[in-house]
N, C-alpha and C positions, 0 to 999 in steps of 0.2 A: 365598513368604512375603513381609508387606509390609517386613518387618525385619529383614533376611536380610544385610545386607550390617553386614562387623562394626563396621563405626563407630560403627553406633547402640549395642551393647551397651557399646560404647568412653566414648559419652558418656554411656549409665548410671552404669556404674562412678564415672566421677567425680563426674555429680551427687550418687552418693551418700556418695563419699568427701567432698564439699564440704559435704554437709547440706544440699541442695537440690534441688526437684523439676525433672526437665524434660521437656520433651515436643514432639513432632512435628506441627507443627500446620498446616494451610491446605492450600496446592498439590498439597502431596505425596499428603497423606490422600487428599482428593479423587479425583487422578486414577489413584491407587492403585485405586482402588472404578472408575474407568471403564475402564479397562485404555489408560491413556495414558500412555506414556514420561514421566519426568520428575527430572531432575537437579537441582536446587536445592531444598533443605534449610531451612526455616525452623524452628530450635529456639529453642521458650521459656525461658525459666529461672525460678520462683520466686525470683527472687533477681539476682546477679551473671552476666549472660551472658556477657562478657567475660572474668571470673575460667574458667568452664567451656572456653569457648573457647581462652585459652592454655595452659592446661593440657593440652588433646587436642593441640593446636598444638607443644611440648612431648616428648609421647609419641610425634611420629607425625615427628617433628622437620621441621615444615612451617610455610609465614611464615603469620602471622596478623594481618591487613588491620585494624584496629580504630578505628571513630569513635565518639569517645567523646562529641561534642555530640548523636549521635541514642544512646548507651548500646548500639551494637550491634557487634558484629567480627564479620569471615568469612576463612573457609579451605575451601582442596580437599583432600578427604580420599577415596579410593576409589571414585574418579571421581564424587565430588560435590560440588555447593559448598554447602557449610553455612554458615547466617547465624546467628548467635545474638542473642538480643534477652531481655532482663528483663522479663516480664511487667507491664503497666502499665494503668493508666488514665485516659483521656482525655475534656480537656474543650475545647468549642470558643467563640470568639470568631464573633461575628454576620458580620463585615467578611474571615474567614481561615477556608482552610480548614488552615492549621497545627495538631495540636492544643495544649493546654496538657498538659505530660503529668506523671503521680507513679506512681510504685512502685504493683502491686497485686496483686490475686491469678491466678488461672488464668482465674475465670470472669470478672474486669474482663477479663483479655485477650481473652477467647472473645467477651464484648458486643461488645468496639469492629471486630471485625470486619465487612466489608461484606453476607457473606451466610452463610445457614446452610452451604451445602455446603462455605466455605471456614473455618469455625470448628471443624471436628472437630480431633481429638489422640487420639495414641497418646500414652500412657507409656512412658518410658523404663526407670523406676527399676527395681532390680532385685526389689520388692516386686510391682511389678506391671505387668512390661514389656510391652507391646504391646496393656494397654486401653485401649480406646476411649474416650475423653471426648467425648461428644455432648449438652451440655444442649439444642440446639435442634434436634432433629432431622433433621438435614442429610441421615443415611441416610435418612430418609421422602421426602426433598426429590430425592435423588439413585435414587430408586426412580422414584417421581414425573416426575422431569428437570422438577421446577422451580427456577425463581431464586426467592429471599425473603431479607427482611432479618432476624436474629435477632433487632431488638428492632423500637420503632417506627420503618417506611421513614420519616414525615416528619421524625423526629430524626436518623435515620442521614444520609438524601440531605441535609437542612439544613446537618447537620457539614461535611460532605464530599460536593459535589456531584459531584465526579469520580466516585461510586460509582455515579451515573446511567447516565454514559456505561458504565463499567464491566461493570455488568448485563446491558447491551443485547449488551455483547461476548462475555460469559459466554454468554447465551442463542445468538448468532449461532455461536460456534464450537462449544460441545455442544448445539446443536438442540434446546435448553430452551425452554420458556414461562417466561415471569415470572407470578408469582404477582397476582392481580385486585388485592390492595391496594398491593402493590408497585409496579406500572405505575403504578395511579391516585395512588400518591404522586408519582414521577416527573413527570407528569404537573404535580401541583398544584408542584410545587419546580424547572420548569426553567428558569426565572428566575433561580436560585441559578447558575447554570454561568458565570455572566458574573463569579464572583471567582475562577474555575479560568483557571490560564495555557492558551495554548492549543497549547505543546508538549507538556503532559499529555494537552489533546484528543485530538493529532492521534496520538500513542504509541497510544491505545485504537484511533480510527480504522485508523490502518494494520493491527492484528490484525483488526478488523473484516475490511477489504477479502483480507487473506491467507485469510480462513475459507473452507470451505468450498464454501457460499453466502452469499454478502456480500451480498446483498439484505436478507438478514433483517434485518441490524444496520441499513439506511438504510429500510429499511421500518420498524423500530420506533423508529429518532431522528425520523420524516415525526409516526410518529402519537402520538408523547409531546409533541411539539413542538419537542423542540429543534433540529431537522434546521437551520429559518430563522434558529437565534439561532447556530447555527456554520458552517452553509453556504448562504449562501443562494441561491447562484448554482444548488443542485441543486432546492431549494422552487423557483424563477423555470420550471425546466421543467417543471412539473406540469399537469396540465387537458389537455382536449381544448375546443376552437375550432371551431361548426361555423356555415356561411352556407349556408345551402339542401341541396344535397346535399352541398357540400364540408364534412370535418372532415379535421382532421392528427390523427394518433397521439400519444398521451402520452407527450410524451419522457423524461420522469421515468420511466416503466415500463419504455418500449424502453430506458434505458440500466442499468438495474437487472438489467434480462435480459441484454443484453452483459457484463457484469461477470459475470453469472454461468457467461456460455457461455464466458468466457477462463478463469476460474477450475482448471478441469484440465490446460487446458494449461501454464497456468506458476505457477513459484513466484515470480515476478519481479514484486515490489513495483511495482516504476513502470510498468511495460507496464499494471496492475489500475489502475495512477492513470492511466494513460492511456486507459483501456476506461471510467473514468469521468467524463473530463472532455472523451470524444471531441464531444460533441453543445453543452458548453455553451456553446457560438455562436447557437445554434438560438432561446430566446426574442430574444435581440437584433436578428437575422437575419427574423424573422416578417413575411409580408407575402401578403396575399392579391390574390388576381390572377382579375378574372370569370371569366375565360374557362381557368385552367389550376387554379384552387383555389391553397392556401395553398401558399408556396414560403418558402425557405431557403439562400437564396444567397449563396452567401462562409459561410457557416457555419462551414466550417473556418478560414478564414484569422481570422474575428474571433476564435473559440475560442483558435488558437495563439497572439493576441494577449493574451488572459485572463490563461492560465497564470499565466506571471511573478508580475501581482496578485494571485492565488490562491496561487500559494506563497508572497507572501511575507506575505500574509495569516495564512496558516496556519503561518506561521513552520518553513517547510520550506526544504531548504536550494535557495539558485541557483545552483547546478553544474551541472555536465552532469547529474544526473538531471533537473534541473528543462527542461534545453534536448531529452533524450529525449523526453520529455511532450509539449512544446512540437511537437517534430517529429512525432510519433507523430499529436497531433490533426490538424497541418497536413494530412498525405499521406493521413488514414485513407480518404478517399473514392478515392483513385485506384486501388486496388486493383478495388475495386467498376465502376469506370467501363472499366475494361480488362473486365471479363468479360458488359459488358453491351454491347461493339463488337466489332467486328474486331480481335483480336490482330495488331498491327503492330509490326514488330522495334524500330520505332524509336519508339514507344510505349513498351515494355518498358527499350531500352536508360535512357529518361529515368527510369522508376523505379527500377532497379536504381544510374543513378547517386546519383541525390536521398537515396533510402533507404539507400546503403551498407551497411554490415554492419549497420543493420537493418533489412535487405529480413523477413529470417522473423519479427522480431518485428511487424512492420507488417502481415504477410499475417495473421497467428494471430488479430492486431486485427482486421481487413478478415472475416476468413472469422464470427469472433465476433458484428460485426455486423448476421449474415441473424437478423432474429428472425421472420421471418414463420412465420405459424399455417399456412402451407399448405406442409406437408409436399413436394411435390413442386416444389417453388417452391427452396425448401433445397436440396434435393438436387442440382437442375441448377445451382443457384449452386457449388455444393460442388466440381461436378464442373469448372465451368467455372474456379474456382480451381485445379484441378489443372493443366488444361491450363497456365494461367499459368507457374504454378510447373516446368514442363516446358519450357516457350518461354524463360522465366528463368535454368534450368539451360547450355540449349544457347545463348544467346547470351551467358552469361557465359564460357563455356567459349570461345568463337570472337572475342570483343569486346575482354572485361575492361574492362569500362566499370566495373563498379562500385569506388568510390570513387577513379578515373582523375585524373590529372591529364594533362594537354594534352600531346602528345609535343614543344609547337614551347612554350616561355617565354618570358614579356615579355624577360625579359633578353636572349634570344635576337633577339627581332626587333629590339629598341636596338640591339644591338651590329651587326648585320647592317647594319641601315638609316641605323645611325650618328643615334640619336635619341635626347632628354630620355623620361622618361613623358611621354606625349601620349594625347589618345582615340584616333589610329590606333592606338596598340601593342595599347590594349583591343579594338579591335575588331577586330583580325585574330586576336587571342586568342580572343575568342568565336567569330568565325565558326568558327576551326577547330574549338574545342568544338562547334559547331552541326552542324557538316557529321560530325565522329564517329557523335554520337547520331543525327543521322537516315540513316546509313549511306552517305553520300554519297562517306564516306572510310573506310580502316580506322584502327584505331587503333595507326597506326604511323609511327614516326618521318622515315624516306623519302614517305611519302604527303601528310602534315603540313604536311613542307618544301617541298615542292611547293606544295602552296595554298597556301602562306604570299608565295611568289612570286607567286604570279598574284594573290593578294588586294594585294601590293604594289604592282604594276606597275599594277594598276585604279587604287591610290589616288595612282600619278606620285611613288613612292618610287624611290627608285636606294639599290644597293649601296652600303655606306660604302668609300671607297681609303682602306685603312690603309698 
């Protein structure tokens, strides 16, 4: 039952002891009808929501959170969070998408919603708990699995162009179509996106890239248009390029595909931002060559150079998720490049150190990357990733290279050789890193000391006499 849990008859009761209607409306309804989990509670009130709200708040003797410059409060009541809000209606300013809001009725409230499937309501009241209010047929819509706007899209997306992007994301995670007028309003209003902040954006984006198939959502911001007025670094990789028999692959598609082949494997927000921003090196990188066709060199490096500019364009944060990303694009290719050579220990040892603990988010990137059409092409790549991942296991287990630091310390060779920092310190420091990872040495403190000596003695260092 959709109503089954007793708080809703909880805040019957009182609506009715208050003399006002309320009702269950958006989220809930919806995904009630597609059999999808859902814990937050949006109740209207004819009236006072706030008044409803501390009252149940009250009876259930639990705090109740209340802003009273948007007229709405929230509380957790039996494992829900319930918002309450006063049914209202709204009018918009040309230059905001804020709206102007007054007092209204149920159906003001049901208009100003973004789309049908999110305007249904249950009643609470105890005259007539648990019907339906559907003036826009949302169940037709939800039958259907279309998106549409309850009233006119070019009033709706004008008000509030965030409901553009929004759409796109509704359709991307329930595998909906949008409605012919609806796109084509899209379409004529996404000009309008440019008074939405772009932490609104990127909030919608990111559910995009968590869906399912994230493709859907950047395939339909490419073909409403707004893809170039919020990303345009993903539009710069579109088209195929071709001079005689050479053409390159569209990398707008091949990274679309990527994003969708990491998609199962992780729920990990930035590993999918990194499966998206693996390639965008690649227009900048572009260069054709007679004799070998079109090449892309450094691709990666320009790419992990991007990033930064992209998030902080996107008003994302620069912490380490943004410096993950960053790494993620840098190494994606070497993964690749080990299983197109000879597996060499000391090949391996350099990615397990560079990658550190995240070697398996790098490989799930790497393995995501085969999009080729020929089946048996995948498959030996797939396989040959395994081996990796096997050669990976058994020199981590003998190495411990990854994330290593040097057994022999600058501090160590100062104090030994009796020296300020100088570039010898650093370069006995490397070499010995050098000689670890290509197995020259083990990675061990007696071994270390050793070359640290003889790399000393080459350089005409003497022991410090303390």
């Amino acid at each position: 039952m959709p109503l089954s849990n007793p708080v809703f008859k909880q805040i019957g009761t009182i609506a009715d002891k208050l003399g006002v209607r309320a009702f269950v409306v958006g989220g809930y309804v919806r995904d009630w009808f597609l059999h999808r989990p859902c814990t937050d509670i949006d109740v209207v009130v004819v009236g006072s929501g706030i008044d409803v709200a501390r009252e149940l708040g009250r009876q259930l003797h639990t705090n109740v959170t209340v802003f009273k410059n948007f007229g709405t409060a929230m509380l957790r009541a039996g494992g829900l969070e319930v918002e309450f809000v006063g049914a209202r209606r709204e009018s918009y300013r040309a230059d905001s998408r804020k709206p102007i809001v007054e007092d209204g009725t149920l159906d003001d409230d049901q208009k100003r919603r973004d789309f049908t499937i999110n305007a249904m309501a249950w009643s609470l009241n105890a005259d007539s708990f648990g019907t339906l209010v559907d003036p826009f047929n949302g169940m037709d819509d939800l039958d259907k699995c279309t998106i549409r706007t309850p009233c006119d899209p070019d009033i709706t997306f004008s008000d509030d162009p965030l409901r553009m992007i929004r759409g796109i994301r509704f359709a991307t995670q329930l595998g909906f179509d949008i409605e012919p007028e609806t796109f084509d309003a899209i379409v004529r209003n996404r000009e309008r996106i440019s008074i939405v902040s772009m932490e609104r954006i990127v909030t919608e984006m990111h559910k995009i890239l968590l869906s399912p198939m994230p493709s859907i959502g950047f395939e339909l911001l490419d073909l409403t248009g707004l893809l170039p007025l919020i990303f345009p670094e993903l539009t710069a990789m579109k088209g195929i390029e071709k001079v005689g028999t050479h053409a390159h692959k569209d990398t707008f598609i091949h990274t679309l595909k990527v994003v969708d082949n990491i998609a199962p494997k992780t729920q990990d927000l930035w590993l999918r931002w990194a499966a998206l921003l693996h390639d965008v090196g690649k227009p900048r990188t572009k260069a054709y060559d007679k004799r070998t066709g079109w090449t892309f060199h450094g691709h990666e490096v320009v790419g992990s150079k991007m990033v930064p500019d992209i998030f902080r364009r996107l008003k994302m944060p620069l912490n380490e998720k943004m410096k993950f990303v960053q790494k993620m694009v840098f190494l994606h290719l070497r993964p690749i490049a080990l299983v197109e050579s000879t597996v060499t220990d000391s090949a391996v040892r350099r990615l397990l150190f560079e990658a550190g603990d995240d070697i398996e988010s790098l490989m799930l990137l790497a393995e995501s990357d085969i999009t080729s059409g020929i089946e048996s092409k995948v498959k030996r790549y797939l396989r040959n990733f395994e081996l990796v991942r096997e050669k990976m296991r058994e020199i981590e287990e003998k190495d411990r290279v990854r994330n290593f630091q040097p057994p022999i310390s600058g501090e160590l060779i100062m104090e030994t050789y009796g020296l300020s920092p100088c570039r010898a310190v650093g370069d006995i420091k490397a070499a010995i890193k050098e000689a670890i990872l290509d197995g020259v040495i083990a990675n061990d403190y007696d071994e270390a000391y050793a070359l640290m000596e003889k790399l000393a003695a080459e350089a005409g260092l003497k022991k410090a006499d303390y």
